[in-house]
GUVO-993796 format. One line per 4 residues: number of its first residue (from 0); for each residue x negated, z negated, y negated of N, C-alpha, C, O. Coordinates in Angstrom, 3 decimals. Example, Ala and Ser with C-alpha at 12.3 -4.5 7.8 and 13.67 -1.06 7.14 Angstrom:
<atoms>
0) -13.190:-7.800:5.690:-12.300:-7.800:4.500:-13.200:-7.800:3.300:-14.236:-8.465:3.319 ~ -12.850:-7.080:2.250:-13.670:-7.140:1.060:-12.900:-7.870:-0.030:-13.409:-8.039:-1.138
</atoms>
This chain:
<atoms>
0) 92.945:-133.217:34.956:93.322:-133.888:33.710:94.746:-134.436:33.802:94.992:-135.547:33.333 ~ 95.629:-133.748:34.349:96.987:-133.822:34.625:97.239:-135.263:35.321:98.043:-136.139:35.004 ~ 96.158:-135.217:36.517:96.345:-136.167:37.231:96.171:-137.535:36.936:96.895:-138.448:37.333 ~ 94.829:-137.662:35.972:94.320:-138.770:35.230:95.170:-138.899:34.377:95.367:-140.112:34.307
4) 95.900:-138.313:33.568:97.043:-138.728:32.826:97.831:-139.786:33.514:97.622:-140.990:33.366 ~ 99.157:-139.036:34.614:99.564:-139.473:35.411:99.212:-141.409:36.162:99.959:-142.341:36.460 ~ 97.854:-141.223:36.186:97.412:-142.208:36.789:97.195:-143.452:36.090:97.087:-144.592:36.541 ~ 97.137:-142.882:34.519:96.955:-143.882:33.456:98.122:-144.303:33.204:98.172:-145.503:32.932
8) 99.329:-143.600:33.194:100.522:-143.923:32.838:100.929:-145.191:34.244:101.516:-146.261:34.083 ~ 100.490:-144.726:35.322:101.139:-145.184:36.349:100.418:-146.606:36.311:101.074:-147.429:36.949 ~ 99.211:-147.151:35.723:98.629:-148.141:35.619:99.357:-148.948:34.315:99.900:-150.048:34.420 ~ 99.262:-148.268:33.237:100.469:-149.114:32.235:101.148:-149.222:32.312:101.619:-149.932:31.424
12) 102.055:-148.779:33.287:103.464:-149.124:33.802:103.528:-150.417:34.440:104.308:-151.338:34.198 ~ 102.208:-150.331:35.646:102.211:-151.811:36.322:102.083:-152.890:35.687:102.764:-153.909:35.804 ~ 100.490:-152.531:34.438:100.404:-153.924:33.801:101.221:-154.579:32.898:101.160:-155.756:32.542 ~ 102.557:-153.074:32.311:103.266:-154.028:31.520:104.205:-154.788:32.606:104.112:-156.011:32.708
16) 105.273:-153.922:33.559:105.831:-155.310:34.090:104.904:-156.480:34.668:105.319:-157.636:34.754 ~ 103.359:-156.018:35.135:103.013:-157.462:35.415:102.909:-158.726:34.582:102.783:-159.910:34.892 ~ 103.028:-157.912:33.104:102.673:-158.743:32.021:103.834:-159.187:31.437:103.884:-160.074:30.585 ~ 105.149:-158.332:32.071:106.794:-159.166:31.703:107.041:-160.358:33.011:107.475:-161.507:32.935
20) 106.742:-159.849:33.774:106.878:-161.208:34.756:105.874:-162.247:34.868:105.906:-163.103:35.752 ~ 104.806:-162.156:33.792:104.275:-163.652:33.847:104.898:-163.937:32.602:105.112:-165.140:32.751 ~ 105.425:-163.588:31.237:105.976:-163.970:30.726:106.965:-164.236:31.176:107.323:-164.768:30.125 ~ 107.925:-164.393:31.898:109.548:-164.813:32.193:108.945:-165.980:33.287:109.764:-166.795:33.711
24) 107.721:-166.063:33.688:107.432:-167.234:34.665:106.752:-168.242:33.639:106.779:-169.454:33.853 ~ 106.269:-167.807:32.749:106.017:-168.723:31.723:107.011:-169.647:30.883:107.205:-170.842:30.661 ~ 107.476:-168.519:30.578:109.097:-168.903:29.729:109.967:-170.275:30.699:110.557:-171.328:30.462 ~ 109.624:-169.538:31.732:110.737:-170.718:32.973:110.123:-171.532:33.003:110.635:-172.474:32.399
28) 108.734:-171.859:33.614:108.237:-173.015:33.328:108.130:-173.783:32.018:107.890:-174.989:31.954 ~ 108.323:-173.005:31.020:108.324:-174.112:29.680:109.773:-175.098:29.610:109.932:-176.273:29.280 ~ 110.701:-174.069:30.069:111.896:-174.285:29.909:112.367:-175.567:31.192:113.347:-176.284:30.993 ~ 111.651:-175.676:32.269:111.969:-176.488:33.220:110.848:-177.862:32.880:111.001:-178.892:33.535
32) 109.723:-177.781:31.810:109.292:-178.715:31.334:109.682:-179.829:30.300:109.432:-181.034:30.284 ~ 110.676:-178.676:29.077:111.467:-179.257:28.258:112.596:-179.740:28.840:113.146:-180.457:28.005 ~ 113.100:-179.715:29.657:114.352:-180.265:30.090:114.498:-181.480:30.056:114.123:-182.083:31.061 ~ 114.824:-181.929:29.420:115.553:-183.903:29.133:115.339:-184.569:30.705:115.530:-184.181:31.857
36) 114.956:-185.491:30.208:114.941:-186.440:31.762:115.832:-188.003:31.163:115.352:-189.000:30.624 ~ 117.064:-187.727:31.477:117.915:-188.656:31.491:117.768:-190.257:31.475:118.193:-191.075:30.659 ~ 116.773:-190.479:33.045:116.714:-191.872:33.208:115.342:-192.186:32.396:115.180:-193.379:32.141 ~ 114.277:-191.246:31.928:113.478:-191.848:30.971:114.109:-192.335:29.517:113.774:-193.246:28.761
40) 115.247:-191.266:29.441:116.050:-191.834:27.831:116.625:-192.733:27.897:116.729:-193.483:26.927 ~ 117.342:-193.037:29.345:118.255:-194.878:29.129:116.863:-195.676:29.245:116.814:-196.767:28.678 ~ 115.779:-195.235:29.905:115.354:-196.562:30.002:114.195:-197.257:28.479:113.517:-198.284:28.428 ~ 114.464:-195.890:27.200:113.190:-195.897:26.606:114.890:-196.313:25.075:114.522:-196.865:24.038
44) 115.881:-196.094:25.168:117.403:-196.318:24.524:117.181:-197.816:24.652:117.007:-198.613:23.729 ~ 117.223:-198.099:26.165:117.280:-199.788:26.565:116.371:-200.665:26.029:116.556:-201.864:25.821 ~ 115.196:-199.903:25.773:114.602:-200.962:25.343:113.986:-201.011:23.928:113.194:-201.856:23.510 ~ 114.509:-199.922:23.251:113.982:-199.508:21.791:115.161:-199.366:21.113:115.032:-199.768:19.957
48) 116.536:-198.855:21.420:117.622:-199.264:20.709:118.516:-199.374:20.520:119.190:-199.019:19.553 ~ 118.898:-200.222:21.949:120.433:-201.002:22.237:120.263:-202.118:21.348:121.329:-202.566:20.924 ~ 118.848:-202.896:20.803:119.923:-204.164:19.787:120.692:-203.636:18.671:121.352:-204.518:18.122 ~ 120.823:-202.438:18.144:121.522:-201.868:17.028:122.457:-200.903:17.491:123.590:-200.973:17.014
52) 122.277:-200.254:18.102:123.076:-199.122:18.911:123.736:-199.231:19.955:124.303:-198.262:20.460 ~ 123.795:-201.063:20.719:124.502:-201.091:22.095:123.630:-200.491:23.123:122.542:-199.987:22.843 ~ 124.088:-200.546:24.240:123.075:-199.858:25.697:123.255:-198.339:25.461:122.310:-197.565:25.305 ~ 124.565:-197.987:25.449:124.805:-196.875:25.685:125.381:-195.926:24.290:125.957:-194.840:24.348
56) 125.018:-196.730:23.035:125.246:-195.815:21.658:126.932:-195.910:21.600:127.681:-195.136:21.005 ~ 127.228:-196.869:22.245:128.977:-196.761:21.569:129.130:-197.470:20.084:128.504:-197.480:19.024 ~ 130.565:-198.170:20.737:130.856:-199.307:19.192:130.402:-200.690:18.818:131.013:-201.744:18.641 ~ 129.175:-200.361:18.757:128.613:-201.306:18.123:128.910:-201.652:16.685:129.868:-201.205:16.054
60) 127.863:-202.614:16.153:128.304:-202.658:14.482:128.472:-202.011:13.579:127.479:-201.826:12.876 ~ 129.788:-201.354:13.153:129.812:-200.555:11.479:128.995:-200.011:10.763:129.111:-198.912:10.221 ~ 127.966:-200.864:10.702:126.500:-200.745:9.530:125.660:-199.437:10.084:124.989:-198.652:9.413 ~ 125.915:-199.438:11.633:125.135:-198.725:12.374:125.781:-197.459:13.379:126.748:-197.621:14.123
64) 125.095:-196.306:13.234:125.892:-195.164:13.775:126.541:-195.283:15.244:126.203:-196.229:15.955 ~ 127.489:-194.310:15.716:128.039:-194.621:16.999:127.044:-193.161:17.393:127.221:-192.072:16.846 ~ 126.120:-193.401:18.321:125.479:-192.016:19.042:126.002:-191.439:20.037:125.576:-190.362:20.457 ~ 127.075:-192.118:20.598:127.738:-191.200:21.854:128.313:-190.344:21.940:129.270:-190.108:21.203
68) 127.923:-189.600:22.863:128.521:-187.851:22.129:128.225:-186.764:21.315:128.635:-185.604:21.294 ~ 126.868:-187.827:20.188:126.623:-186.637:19.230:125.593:-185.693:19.898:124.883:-186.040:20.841 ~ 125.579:-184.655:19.412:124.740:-183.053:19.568:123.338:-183.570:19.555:122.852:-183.682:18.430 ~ 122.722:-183.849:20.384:120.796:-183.882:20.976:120.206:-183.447:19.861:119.377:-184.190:19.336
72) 120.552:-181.952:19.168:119.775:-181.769:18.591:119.931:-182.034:17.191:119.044:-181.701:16.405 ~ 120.635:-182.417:16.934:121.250:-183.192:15.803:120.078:-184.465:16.067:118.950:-184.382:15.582 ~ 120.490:-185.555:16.842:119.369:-186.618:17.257:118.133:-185.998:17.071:117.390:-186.731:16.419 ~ 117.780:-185.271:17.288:116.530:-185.043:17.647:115.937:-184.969:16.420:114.909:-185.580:16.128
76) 116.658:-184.110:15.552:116.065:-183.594:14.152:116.009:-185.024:13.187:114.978:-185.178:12.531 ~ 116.911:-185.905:13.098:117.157:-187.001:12.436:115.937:-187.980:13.238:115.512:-188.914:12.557 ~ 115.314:-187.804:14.746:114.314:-189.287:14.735:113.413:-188.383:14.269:112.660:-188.947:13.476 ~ 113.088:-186.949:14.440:111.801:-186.643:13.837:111.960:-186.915:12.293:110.986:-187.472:11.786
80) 112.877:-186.660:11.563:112.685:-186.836:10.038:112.425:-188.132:9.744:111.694:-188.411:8.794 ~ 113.008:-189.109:10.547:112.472:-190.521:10.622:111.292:-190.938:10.513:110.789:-191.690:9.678 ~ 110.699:-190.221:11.728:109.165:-190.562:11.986:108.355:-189.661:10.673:107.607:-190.433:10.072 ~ 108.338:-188.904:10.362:107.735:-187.846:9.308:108.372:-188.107:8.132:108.252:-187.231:7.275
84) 109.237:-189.402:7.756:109.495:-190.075:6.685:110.322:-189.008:5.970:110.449:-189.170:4.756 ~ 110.948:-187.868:6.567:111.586:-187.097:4.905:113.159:-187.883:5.226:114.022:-187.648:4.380 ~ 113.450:-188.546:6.082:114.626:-189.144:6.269:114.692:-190.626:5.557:114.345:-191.356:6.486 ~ 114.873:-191.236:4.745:114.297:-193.211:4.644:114.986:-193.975:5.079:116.065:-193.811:4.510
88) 115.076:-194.938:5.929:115.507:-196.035:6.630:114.286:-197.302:7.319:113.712:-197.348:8.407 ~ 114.252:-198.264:6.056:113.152:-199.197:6.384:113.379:-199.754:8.238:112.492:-200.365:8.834 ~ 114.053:-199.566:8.558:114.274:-199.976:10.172:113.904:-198.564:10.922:112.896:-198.587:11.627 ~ 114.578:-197.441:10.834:114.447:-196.553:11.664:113.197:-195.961:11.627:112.536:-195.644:12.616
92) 112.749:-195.757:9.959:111.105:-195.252:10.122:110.398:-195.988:10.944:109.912:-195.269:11.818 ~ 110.067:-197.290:11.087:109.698:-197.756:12.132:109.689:-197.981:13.693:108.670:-198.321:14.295 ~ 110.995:-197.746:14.342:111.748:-197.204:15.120:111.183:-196.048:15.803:111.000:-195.910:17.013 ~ 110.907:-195.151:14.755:110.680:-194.096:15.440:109.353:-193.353:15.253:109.222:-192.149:15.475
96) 108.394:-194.156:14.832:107.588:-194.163:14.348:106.266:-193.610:15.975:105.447:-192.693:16.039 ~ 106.660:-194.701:17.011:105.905:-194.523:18.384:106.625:-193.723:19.094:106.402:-193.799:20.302 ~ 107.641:-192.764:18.675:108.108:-192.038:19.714:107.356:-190.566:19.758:106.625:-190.103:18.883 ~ 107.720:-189.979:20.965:106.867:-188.749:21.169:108.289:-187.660:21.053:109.486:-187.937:20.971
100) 107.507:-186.209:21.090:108.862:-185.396:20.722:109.381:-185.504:21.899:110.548:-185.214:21.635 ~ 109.354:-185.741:23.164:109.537:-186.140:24.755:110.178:-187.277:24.669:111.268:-187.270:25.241 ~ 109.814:-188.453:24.045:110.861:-189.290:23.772:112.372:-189.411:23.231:113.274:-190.162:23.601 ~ 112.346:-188.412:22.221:113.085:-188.014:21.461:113.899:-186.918:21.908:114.756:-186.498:21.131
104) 113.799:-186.519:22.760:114.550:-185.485:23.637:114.918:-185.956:24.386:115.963:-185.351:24.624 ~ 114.786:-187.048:25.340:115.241:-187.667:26.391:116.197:-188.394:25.851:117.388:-188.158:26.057 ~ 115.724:-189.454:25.024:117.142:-190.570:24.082:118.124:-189.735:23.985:119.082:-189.946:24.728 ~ 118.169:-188.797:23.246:118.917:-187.963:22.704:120.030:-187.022:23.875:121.197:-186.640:23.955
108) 119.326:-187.007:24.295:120.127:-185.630:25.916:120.709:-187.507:26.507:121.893:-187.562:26.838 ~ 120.034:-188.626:26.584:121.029:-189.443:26.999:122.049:-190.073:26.527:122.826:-190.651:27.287 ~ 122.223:-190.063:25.098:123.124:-190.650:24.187:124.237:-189.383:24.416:125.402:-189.477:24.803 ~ 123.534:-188.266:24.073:124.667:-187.308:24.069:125.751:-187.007:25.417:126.964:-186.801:25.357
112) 124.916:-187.055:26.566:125.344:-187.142:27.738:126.784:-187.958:27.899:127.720:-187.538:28.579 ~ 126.786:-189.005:27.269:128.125:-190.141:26.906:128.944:-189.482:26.480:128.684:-188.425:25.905 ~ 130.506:-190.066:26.701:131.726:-189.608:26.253:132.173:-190.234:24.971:132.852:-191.211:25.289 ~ 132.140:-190.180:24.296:132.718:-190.495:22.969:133.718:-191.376:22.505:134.684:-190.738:22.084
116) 133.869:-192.730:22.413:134.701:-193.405:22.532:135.850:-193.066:21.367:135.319:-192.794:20.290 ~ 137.719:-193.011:21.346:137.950:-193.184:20.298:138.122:-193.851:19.534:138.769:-194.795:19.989 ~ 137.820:-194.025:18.018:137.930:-194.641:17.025:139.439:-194.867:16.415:140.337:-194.607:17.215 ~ 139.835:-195.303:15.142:140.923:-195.418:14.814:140.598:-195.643:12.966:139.537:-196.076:12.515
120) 141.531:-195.319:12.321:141.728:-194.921:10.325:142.456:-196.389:10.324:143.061:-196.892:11.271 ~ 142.194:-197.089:8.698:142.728:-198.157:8.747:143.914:-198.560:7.828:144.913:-199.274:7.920 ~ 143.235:-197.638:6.751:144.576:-197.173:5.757:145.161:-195.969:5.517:144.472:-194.981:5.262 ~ 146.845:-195.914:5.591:147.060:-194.753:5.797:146.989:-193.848:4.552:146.796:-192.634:4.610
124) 147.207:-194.735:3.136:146.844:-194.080:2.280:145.680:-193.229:1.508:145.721:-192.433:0.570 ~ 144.597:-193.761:2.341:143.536:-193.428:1.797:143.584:-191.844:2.945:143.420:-190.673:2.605 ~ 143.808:-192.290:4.037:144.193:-191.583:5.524:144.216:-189.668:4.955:143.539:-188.682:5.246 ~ 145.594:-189.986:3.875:146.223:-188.606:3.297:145.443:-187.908:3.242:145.195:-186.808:3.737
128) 144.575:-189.197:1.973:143.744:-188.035:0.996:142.494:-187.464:1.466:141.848:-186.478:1.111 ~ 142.284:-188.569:2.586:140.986:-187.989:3.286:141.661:-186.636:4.456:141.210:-185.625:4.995 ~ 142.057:-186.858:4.442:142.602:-185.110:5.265:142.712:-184.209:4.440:142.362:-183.131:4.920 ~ 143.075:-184.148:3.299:143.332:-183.185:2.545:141.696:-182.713:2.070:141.233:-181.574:2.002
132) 141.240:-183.620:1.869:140.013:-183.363:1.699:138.967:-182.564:2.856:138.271:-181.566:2.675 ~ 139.126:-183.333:3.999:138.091:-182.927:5.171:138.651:-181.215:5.695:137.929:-180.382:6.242 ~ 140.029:-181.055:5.355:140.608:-179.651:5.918:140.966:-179.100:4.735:141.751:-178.235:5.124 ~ 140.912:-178.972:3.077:141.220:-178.623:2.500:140.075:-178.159:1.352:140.137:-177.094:0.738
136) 139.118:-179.078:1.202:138.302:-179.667:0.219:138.611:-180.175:-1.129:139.297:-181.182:-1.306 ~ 138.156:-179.547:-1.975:138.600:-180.074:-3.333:138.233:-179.126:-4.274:137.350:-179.443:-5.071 ~ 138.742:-178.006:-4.343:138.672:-176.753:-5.172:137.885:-177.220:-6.775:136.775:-176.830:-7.136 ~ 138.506:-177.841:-7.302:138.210:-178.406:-8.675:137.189:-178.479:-9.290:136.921:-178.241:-10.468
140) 136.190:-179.062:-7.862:134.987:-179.531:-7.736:134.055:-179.150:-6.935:132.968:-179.700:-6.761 ~ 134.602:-177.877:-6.260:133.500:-177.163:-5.957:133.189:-177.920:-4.292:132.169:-177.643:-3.660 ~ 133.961:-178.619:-3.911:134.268:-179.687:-2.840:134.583:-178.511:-1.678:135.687:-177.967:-1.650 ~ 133.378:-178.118:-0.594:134.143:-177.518:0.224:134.966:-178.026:1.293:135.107:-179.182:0.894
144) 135.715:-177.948:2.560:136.036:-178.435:3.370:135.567:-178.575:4.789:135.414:-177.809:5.740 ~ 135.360:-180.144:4.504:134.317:-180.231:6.002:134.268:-179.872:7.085:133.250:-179.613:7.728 ~ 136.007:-179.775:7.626:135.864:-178.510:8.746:135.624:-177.264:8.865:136.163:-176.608:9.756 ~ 134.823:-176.758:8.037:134.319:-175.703:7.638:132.999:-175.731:8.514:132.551:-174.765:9.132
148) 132.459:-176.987:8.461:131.235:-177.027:9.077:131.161:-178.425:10.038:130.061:-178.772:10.466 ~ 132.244:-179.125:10.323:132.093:-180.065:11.017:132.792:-179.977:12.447:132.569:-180.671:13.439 ~ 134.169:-178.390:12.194:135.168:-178.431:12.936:136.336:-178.858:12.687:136.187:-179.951:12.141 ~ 137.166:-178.672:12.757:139.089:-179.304:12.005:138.912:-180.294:12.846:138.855:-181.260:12.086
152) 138.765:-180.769:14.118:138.385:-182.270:15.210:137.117:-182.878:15.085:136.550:-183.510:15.976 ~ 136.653:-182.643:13.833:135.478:-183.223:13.471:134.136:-183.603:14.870:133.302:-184.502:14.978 ~ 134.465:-182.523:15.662:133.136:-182.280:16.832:132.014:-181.591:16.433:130.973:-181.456:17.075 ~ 132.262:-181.186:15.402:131.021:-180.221:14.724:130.173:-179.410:15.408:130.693:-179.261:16.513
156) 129.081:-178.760:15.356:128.347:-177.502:15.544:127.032:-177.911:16.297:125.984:-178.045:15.666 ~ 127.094:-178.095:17.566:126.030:-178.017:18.434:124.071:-177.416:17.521:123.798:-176.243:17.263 ~ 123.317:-178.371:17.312:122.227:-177.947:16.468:122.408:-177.128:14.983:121.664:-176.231:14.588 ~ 123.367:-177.570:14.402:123.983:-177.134:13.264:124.465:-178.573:12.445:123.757:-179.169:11.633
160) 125.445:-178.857:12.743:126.427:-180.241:12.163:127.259:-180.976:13.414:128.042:-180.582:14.278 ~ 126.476:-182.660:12.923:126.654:-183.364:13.450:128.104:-183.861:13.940:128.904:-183.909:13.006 ~ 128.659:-184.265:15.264:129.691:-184.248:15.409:130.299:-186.050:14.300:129.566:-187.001:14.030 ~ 131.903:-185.872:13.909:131.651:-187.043:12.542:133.280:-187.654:13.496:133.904:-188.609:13.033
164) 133.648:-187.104:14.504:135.022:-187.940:14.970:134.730:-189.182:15.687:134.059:-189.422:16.691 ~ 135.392:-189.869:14.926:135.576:-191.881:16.057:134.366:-192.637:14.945:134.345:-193.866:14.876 ~ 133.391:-191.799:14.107:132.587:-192.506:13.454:132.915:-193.770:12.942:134.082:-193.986:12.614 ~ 131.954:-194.739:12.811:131.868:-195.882:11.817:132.523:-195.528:10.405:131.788:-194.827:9.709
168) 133.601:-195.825:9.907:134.021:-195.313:8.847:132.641:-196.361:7.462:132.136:-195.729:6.535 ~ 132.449:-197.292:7.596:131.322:-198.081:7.208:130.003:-197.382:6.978:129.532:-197.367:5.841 ~ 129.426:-196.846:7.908:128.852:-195.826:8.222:128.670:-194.578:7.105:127.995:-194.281:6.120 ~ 130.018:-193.929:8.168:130.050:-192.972:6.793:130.164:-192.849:5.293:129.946:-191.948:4.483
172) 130.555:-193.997:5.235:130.689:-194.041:4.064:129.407:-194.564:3.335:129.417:-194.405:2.114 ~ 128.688:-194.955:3.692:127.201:-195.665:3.330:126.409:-194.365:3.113:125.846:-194.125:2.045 ~ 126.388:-193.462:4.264:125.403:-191.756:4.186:126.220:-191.008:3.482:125.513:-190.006:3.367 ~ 127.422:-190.707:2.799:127.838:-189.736:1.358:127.578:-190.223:0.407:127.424:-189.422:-0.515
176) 127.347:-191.970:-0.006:126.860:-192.279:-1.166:125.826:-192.315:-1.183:125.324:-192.216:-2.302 ~ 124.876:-192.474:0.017:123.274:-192.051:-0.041:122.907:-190.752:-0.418:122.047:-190.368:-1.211 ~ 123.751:-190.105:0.324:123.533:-188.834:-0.340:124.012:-188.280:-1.795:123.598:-187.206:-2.228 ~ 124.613:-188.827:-2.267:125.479:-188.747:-3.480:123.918:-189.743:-4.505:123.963:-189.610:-5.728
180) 123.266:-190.222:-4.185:122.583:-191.057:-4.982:121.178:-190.855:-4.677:120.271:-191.583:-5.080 ~ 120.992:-189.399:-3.635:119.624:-188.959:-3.517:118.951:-190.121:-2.802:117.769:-189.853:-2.585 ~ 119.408:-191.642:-2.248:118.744:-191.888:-1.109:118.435:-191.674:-0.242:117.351:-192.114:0.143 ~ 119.102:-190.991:0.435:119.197:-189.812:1.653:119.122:-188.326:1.101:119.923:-187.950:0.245
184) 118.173:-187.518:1.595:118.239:-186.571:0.941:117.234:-185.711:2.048:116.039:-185.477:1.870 ~ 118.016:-185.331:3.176:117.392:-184.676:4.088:118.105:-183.425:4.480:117.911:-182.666:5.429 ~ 119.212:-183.393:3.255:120.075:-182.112:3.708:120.454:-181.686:2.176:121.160:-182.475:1.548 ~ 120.138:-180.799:1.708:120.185:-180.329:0.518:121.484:-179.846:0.211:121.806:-179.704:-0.968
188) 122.394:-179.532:1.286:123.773:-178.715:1.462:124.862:-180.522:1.411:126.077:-180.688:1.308 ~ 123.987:-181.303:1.507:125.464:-182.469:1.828:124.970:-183.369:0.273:125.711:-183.916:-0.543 ~ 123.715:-183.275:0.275:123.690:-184.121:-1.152:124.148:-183.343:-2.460:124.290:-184.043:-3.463 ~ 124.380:-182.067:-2.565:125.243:-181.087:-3.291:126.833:-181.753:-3.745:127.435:-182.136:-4.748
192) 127.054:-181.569:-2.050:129.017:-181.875:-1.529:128.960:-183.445:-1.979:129.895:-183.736:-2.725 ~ 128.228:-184.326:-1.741:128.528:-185.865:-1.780:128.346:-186.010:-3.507:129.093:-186.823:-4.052 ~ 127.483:-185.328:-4.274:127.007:-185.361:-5.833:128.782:-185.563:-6.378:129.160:-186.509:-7.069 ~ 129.614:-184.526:-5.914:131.003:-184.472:-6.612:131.880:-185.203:-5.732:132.974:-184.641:-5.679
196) 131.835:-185.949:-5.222:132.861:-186.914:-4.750:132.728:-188.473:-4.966:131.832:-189.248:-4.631 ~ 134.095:-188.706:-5.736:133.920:-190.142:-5.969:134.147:-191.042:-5.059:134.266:-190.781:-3.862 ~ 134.239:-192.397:-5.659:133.693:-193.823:-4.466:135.221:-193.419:-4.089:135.094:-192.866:-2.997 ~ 136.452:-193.409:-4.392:137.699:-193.270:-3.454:137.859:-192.318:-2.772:138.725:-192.414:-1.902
200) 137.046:-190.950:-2.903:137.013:-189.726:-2.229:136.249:-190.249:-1.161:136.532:-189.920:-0.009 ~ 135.357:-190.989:-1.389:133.944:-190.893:0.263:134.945:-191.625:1.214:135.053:-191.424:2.423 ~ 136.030:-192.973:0.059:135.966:-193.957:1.479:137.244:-193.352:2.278:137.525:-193.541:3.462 ~ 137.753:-192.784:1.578:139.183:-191.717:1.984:138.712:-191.015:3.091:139.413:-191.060:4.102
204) 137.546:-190.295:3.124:136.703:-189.252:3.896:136.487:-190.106:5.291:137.034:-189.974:6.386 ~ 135.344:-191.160:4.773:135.210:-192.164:5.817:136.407:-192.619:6.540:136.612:-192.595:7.753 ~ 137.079:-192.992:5.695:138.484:-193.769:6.658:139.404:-192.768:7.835:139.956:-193.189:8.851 ~ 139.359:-191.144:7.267:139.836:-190.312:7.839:139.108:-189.971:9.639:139.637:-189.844:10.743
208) 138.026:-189.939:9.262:136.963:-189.477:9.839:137.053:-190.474:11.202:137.023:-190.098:12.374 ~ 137.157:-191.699:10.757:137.268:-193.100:11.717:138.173:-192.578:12.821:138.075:-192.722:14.040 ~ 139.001:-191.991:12.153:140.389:-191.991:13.234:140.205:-190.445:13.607:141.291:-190.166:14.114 ~ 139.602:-189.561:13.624:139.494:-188.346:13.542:139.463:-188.284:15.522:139.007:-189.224:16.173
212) 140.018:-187.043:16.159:140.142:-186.843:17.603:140.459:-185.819:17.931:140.587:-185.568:19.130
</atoms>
C-alpha cells in the first residue's frame, strides 16, 4: 500500500511538471507569435496612413495627431475603439475599419519604435497658465494635475496614458473639447477633467503641452 502511494505521488509529480512545461512552451510560443513585425507596420502605415500622419507619424498637419513615440498600446486601444466605433472619427472609423488586431499591433510597435520629434509653445502667456495647470491642476475645480497621470515630461504611462509631449497643440486642443462636449467619450476619467475646464484653460493646456520635453 505504502508503495502504491509512493508511486502515485511519484506519477503526479511528473505530470504536473510535464504539464508546467507545456504551459511555459505554450506561453512562449504565444508570446513569440504576438510579437510586432515592424516591416509589416511601415509597410501597412505606408500605405493606409501616411496621407494624414506622414510616412513615419511625425509633424505632419495640426488637425492630425503626431504618432511618433507614442505607447503601442495606447495605439492599439484607440484603432480598436475606432474600428468597434466606441471612439467617433468619420475618417478613422473607416480607417480602421479593415484592420486586423495583427495589423494594429504592427502599425503601432512601428510608429512607436520612432523618436519623437521636438515640438515648441507659441504663447508664453497662455505657456504660464498651462503649466500651472498640467503640474498643479486646478483645486477649485476639482481639476487634477496631468502629471499625475501623464508624467511632469508629459511621456506618460506605457498602456496606461498616452504620451502628450511635442503634441499638435491644435490637436490637443480639439480632443479636451471633444471630450468636454461628450464627442469623444472613450475615457470616462478625461471627459470628467475636460467637463471643468474652460476654452482658455484647454488652449493654455494645449499650448503648454506643444512645447512640453
Amino acid at each position: 500500500m505504502k508503495r502504491f502511494s509512493q508511486l502515485t505521488a511519484h506519477l503526479i509529480a511528473v505530470a504536473t511538471v510535464a504539464l508546467s512545461l507545456s504551459g511555459a512552451a505554450q506561453a512562449s510560443e504565444a508570446k513569440a507569435a504576438a510579437k510586432p513585425d515592424l516591416a509589416a507596420g511601415e509597410a501597412k502605415a505606408t500605405t493606409v496612413c501616411a496621407a494624414c500622419h506622414t510616412a513615419d507619424g511625425s509633424r505632419g498637419l495640426p488637425t492630425y495627431p503626431i504618432l511618433q513615440g507614442q505607447h503601442p498600446e495606447y495605439l492599439v486601444k484607440q484603432l480598436t475603439e475606432f474600428k468597434e466605433g466606441k471612439r467617433k472619427n468619420s475618417i478613422m472609423n473607416g480607417m480602421a475599419a479593415p484592420l486586423s488586431p495583427e495589423d494594429m499591433r504592427n502599425v503601432a510597435a512601428f510608429y512607436a519604435a520612432k523618436k519623437a520629434k521636438e515640438g515648441s509653445a507659441k504663447n508664453k502667456d497662455l505657456v504660464a497658465v498651462g503649466e500651472k495647470i498640467f503640474r498643479g491642476g486646478i483645486a477649485k475645480k476639482g481639476v487634477p494635475a496631468c502629471a499625475g497621470c501623464h508624467s511632469p515630461n508629459g511621456a506618460g504611462i506605457p498602456a496606461q496614458y498616452p504620451r502628450l509631449s511635442g503634441q499638435h497643440a491644435d490637436y490637443t486642443k480639439a480632443q479636451l473639447t471633444a471630450f468636454r462636449q461628450g464627442e469623444r467619450n472613450n475615457s470616462a476619467q478625461m471627459s470628467a477633467i475636460a467637463a471643468n475646464l474652460s476654452d482658455k484653460e484647454i488652449e493654455a493646456l494645449a499650448d503648454y503641452v506643444a512645447g512640453l520635453r
